[in-house]
N, C-alpha and C positions, 0 to 999 in steps of 0.2 A: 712268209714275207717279213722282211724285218726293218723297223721303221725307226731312223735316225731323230734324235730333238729337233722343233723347227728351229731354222735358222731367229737370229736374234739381233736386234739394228739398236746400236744405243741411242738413248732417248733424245740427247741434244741435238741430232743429225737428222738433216732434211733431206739428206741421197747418198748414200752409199755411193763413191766413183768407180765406177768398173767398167771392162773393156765393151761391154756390150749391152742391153737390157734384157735379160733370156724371155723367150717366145713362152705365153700362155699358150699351156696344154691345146685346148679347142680352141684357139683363136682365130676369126676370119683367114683364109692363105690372102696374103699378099696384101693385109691391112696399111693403112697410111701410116699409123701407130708406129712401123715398124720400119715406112721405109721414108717416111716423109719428113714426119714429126721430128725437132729439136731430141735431142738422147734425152736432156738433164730433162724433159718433161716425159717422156715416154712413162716412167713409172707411175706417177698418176693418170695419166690416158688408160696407162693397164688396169689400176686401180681403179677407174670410175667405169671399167668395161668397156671402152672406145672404140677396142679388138674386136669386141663381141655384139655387135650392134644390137642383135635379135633381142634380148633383154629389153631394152629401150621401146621396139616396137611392138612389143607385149604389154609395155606399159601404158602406152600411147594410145592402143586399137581402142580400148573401150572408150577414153575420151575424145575421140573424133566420132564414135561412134554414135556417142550421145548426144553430141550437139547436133548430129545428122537429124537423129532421130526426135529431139525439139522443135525442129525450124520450124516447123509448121507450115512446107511446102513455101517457103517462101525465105531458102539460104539466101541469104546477102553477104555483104562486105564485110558487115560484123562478126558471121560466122567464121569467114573466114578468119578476122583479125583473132579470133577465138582460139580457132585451130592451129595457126602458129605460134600462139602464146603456150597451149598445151604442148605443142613439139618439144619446146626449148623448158617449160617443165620436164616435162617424162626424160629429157636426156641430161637434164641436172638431178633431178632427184632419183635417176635408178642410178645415177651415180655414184649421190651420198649415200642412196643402200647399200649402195656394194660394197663402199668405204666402210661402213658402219658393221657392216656384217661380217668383213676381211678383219676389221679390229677384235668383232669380239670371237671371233672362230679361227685366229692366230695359229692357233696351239693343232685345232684338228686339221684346217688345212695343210701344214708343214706335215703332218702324218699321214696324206694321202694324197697319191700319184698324180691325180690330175688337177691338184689345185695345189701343189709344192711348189709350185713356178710364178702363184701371184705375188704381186710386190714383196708384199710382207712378213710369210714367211720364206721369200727368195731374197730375203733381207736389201732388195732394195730401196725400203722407205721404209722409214722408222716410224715408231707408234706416234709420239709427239708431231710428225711431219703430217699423218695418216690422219688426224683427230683436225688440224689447221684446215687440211683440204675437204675433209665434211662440212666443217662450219663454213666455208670459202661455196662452197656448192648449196647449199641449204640457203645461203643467202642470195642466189641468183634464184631459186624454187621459191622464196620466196616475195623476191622483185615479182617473179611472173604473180602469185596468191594474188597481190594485192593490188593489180590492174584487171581484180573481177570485182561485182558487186559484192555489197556484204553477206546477202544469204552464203554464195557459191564460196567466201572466206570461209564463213563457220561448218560448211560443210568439209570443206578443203581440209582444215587443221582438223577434224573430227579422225583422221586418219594415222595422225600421229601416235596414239597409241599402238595400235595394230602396228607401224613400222618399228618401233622402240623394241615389241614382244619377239618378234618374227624370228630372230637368230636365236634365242633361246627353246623356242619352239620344239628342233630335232631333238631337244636335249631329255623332253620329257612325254613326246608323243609320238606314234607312229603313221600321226599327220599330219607334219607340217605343209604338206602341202596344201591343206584345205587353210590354214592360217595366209600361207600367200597366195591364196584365191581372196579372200577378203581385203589384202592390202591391194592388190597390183588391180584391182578391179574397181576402186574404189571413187575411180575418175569415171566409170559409168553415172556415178552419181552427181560428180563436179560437174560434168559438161552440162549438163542438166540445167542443173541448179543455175551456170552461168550463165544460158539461155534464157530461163523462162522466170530465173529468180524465187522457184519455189519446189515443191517436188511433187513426185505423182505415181504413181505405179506401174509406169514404163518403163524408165530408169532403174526401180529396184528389182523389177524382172531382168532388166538387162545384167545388173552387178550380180545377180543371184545366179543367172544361168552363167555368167564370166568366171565364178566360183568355181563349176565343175569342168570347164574349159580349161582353166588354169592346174585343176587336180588332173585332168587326162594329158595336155603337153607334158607339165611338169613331174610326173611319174615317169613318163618315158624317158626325160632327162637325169632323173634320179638312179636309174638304172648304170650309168655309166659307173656309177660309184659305188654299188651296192656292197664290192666285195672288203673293200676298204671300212665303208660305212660300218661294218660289221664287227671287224676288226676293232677299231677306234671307239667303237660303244653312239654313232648316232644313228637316229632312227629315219627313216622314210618310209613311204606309200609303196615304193620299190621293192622295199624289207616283208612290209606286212601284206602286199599282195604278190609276192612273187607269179607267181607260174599264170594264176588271175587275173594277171593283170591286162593283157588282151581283152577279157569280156566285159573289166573293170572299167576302163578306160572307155569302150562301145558304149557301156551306159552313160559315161560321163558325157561323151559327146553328145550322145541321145539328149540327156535333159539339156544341156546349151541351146543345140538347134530347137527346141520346143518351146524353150522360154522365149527364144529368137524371134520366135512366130508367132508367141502373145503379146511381147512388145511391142510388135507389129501393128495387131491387132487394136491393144490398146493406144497408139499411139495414130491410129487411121493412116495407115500405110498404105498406098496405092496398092493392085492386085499384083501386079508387074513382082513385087517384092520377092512374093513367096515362092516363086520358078526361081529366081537367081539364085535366094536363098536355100532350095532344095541343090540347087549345084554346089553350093558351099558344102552341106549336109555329106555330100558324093566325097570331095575334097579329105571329109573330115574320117569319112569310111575307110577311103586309099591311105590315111595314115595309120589307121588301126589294123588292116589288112597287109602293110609294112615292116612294123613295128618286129622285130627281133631282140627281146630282153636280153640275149646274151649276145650280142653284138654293138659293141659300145657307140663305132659309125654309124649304125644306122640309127640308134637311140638320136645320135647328133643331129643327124638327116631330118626325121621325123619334127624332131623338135623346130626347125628351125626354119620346116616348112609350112609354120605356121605364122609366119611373114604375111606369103602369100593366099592363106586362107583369109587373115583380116582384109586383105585388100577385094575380096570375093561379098566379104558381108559389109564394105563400107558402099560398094558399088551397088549394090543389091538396095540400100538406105537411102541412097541416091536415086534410084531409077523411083523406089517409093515413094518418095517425096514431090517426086517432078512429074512421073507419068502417070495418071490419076485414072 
């Protein structure tokens, strides 16, 4: 396979004018991106994953999760005010990731198939436009920050490291995905914090088993790319457990659901919890019993029906909380 330079946008230019915006590789079929949205915006919508929703609600689950798991049987108004405030984080801020990480993996994505078609190197947004629109998002991430108390702040910012490391990551291990189990997870500990204003050991059961949740989706999505990845010199969990990665992934699921059910425990979860919860568990089996590493769709599939697993273990939080 023979791989052309990425494309390349000069720096004073905010959009390239062209007849059309070309469709990301996996992009939702029939996204608004594509058929709603303004053109001259559509590249940044691409850009912050608009197309791709699943990202976002990856980022999201564990902070609705946590504040579930706070209430202390007694969700109200605030909670909720809570969990809309997290929405409109998690879909600005996986956005400036995306940005952030489209900027500095420019070079590798133009050199492979299924991310040659993102803005950047599909030279529809220039680097200089690309860097306006993180800091344009970063400041709406952090409008939401600072309508929480101060602890739930200094937790909050405690993550910015971890998101700065994260793209350099592929570059020198053959786990980056356990580095974006620690970022994307990290709102288990926010919603927390902005509940209860301090922390506790349900919360970092939760971010810790989110950790190996995130290693078992996001291997399966890494697969899409593996042959490429190989090609181009980056690494994945994809790469290092090839053919293992079925039994690999089983364990990772394994330890989520188990931490799931300490969290529970330590967090005095109604009985109710742990039956929905073992339905999740079933959920999380049918994806491992799916999973085909050499079949790119179904790696897609797999991934993305992990949507609807979070909504299995937010309802299960819920019924805990309420049904005593």
């Amino acid at each position: 396979m023979t791989y052309g330079p990425p494309a390349r946008t000069p720096q004073g230019m905010f959009w390239r004018s062209k007849k059309d915006v070309v469709k990301t590789a996996d992009a939702v079929e029939g996204s608004f991106v594509y058929r709603q949205a303004p053109k001259a915006f559509r590249p940044y919508l691409k850009l912050a994953r608009m197309d791709r929703p699943v990202g976002t609600w990856l980022l999201l689950w564990p902070c609705l999760w946590s504040v579930v798991l706070a209430a202390d049987g007694a969700l109200g108004l605030d909670h909720l005010r809570l969990m809309a405030l997290f929405a409109i984080g998690a879909l600005a801020m996986r956005g400036a990731g995306c940005t952030y990480n489209d900027i500095i993996d420019r070079d590798f994505d133009g050199a492979v198939e299924r991310t040659k078609s993102r803005p950047i190197p599909a030279g529809e947004v220039s680097i200089k436009a690309a860097w306006a629109f993180l800091v344009f998002q970063c400041l709406i991430g952090l409008g939401v920050l600072i309508q929480l108390n101060m602890f739930a702040i200094m937790v909050g910012l405690g993550s910015l490291l971890l998101v700065a490391a994260y793209p350099f990551m592929k570059r020198i291990t053959y786990w980056p995905q356990a580095w974006l189990g620690l970022t994307f997870n990290w709102g288990a500990l926010v919603g927390w914090a902005a509940v209860q204003g301090s922390m506790d050991w349900a919360p970092f059961l939760l971010y810790i088993g989110g950790l190996f949740w995130t290693l078992g989706y996001d291997t399966v999505y890494a697969h899409q790319d593996k042959e490429d990845d190989a090609l181009v010199g980056v690494k994945s969990t994809a790469l290092a457990l090839a053919g293992k990665t079925r039994p690999a992934v089983a364990l990772f699921y394994g330890l989520f659901i188990f931490a799931l059910f300490g969290a529970g425990i330590l967090a005095n979860l109604g009985v109710i919890y742990y039956p929905v919860l073992a339905l999740a568990g079933l959920h999380l089996a049918a994806q491992v019993r799916r999973v085909d590493i050499d079949d790119a769709a179904v790696c897609l599939e797999v991934f993305r029906s992990n949507i609807a697993f979070g909504w299995f273990v937010f309802i299960a939080l819920l019924l805990g909380q309420f049904v005593q």
